[in-house]
C-alpha positions as CSV (number, residue, x, y, z in Angstrom):
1,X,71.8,-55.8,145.1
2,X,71.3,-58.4,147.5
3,X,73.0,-61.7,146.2
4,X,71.2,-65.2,146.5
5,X,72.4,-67.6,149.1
6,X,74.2,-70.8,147.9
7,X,71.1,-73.0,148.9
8,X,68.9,-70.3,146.3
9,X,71.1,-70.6,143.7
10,X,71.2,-74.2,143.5
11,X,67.4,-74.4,143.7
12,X,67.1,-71.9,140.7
13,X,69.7,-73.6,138.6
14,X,67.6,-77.1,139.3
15,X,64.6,-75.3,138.9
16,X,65.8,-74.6,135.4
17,X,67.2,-78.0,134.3
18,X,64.3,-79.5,135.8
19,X,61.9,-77.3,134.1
20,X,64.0,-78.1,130.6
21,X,63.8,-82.0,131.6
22,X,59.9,-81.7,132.2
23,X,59.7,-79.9,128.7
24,X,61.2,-82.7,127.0
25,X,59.5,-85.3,128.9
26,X,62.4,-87.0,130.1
27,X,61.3,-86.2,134.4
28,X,58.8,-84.6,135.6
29,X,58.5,-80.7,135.8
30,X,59.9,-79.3,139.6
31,X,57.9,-78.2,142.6
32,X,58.0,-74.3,142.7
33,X,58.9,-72.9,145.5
34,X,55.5,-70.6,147.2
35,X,57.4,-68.5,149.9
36,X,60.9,-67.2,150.4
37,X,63.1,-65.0,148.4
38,X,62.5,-67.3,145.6
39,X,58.5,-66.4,145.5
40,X,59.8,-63.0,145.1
41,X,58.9,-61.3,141.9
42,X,61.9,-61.1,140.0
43,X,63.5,-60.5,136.6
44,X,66.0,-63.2,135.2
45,X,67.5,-64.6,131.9
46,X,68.6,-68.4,131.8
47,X,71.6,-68.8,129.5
48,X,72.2,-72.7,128.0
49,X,75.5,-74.0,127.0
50,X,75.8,-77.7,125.1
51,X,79.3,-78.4,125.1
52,X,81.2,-75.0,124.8
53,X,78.2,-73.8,122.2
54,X,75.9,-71.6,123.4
55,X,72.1,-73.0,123.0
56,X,69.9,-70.6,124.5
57,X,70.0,-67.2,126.1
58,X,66.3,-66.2,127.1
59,X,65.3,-63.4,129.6
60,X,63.0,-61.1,131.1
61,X,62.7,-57.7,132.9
62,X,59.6,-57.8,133.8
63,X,58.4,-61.0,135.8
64,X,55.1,-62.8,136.0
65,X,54.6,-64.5,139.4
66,X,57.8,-65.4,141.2
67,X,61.5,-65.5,140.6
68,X,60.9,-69.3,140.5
69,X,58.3,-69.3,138.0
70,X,60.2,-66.6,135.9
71,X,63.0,-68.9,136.2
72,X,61.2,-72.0,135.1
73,X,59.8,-70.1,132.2
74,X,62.7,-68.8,130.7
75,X,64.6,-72.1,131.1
76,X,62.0,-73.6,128.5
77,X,62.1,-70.4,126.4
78,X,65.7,-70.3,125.6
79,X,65.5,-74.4,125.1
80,X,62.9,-74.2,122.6
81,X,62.2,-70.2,121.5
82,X,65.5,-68.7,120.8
83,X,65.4,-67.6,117.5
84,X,69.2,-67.8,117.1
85,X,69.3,-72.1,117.7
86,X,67.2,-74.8,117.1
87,X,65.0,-76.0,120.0
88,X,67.2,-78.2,122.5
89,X,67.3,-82.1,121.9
90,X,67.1,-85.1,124.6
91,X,70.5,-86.4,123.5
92,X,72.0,-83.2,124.5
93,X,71.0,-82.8,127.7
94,X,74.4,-84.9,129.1
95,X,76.3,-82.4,127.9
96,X,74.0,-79.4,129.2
97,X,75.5,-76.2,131.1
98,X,72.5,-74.0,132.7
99,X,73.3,-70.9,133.8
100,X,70.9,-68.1,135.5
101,X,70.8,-64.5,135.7
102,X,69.0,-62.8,138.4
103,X,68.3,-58.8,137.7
104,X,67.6,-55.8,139.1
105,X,65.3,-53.2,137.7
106,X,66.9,-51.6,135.2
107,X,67.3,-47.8,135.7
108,X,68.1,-45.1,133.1
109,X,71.6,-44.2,133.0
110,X,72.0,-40.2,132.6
111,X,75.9,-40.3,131.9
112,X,76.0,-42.9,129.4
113,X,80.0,-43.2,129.7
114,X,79.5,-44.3,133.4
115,X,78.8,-47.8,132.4
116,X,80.7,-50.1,134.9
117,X,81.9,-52.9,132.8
118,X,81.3,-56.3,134.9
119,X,78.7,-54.6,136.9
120,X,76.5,-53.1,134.9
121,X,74.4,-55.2,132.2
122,X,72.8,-52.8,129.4
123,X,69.5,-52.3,127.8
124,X,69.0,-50.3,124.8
125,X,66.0,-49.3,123.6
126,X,64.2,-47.1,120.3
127,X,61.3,-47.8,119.0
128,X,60.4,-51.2,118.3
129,X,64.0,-51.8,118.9
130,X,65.2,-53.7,122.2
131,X,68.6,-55.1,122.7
132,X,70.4,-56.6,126.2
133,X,73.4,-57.8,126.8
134,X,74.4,-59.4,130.5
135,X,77.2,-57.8,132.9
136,X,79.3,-61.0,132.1
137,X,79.5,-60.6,128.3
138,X,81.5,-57.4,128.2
139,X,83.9,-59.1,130.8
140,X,84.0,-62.4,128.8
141,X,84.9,-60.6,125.6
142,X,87.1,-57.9,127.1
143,X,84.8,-54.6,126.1
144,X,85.4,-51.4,127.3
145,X,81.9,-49.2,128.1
146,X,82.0,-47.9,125.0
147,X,82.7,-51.4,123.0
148,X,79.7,-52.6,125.5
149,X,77.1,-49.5,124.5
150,X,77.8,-50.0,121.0
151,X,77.4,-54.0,121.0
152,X,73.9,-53.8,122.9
153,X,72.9,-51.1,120.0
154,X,74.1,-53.7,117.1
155,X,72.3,-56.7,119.2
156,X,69.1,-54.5,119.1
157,X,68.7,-53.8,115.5
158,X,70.3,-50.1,115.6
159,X,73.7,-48.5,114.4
160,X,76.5,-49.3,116.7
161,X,76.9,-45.6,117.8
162,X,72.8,-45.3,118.5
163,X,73.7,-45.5,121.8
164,X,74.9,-41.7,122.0
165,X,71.7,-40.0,120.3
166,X,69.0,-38.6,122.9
167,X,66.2,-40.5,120.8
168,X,67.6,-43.8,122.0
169,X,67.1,-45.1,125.4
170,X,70.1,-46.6,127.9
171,X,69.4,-48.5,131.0
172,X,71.7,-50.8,133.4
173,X,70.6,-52.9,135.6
174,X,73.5,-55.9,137.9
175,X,72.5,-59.2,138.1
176,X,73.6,-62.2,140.2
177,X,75.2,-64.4,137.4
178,X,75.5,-68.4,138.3
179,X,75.9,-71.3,136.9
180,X,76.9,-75.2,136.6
181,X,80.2,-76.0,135.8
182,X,83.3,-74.0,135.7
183,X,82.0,-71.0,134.0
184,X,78.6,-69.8,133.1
């Protein structure tokens, strides 16, 4: 996976906050980007942080239009949409982390136990099902593969060890994880 330069990565993480500070009226929305790697179409979650709480973790595989736009998008999803947290206030945005996720593809992973923990992210999948969990979180929370598998599968509705019937769909994908502040 080819990894962002620094200059991208700061556009994409202002992209975000400015797309958050448009949707809350407090600055206008940012200028996208129309060429480059950042008009590239691209998947990407954008995870919020107020404080040390987690706000916001909103993403998507499959892009419409440009990693930029993408971007953008998600930024005001996982501010307003994410089921887990009330939409994002105005007073909080002083003490706002954003942090961005750019993905690969994800692929189908035949050996299920060859999950690379802190490389690979996971996706689960069965029926109406869905579950994902970014490289980052296994690493942050000290998971083994198997710890990881079975915490996508709980995330996504199923039974921890769903992960290890045929019925139930495992991809990975990597991502190019950034962010403001010390960690993201």
């Amino acid at each position: 996976m080819s990894e962002l330069s620094p200059t991208e990565r700061a556009a994409l993480l202002g992209i975000a906050r400015g797309s958050i500070l448009g949707h809350l009226g407090v600055a206008p929305a940012p200028a996208l980007p129309a060429s480059g790697s950042l008009a590239e179409a691209r998947g990407a979650f954008v995870t919020l942080h107020v404080g040390d709480a987690l706000r916001g973790c909103v993403g998507t595989f499959r892009p419409e239009g440009s990693l930029a736009a993408t971007v953008a998008r998600m930024a005001v999803s996982a501010a307003k949409e994410d089921p887990r947290f009330s939409p994002l206030r105005p007073d909080e945005i002083a003490e706002l982390r954003v942090a961005v996720s750019v993905l690969t593809p994800p692929h189908r992973l035949d050996d299920r136990r060859a999950v690379k923990v802190g490389t690979h992210g996971v996706l689960v999948r069965r029926g109406w099902h869905r579950g994902a969990l970014l490289p980052k979180v296994a690493l942050e929370q000290g998971w083994d593969a198997e710890t990881f598998l079975s915490r996508c599968c709980l995330k996504a509705g199923l039974p921890a060890r769903a992960w290890q019937e045929p019925e139930t769909e495992v991809e990975v994908f990597e991502a190019d994880e950034f962010g403001e502040g010390a960690e993201s």
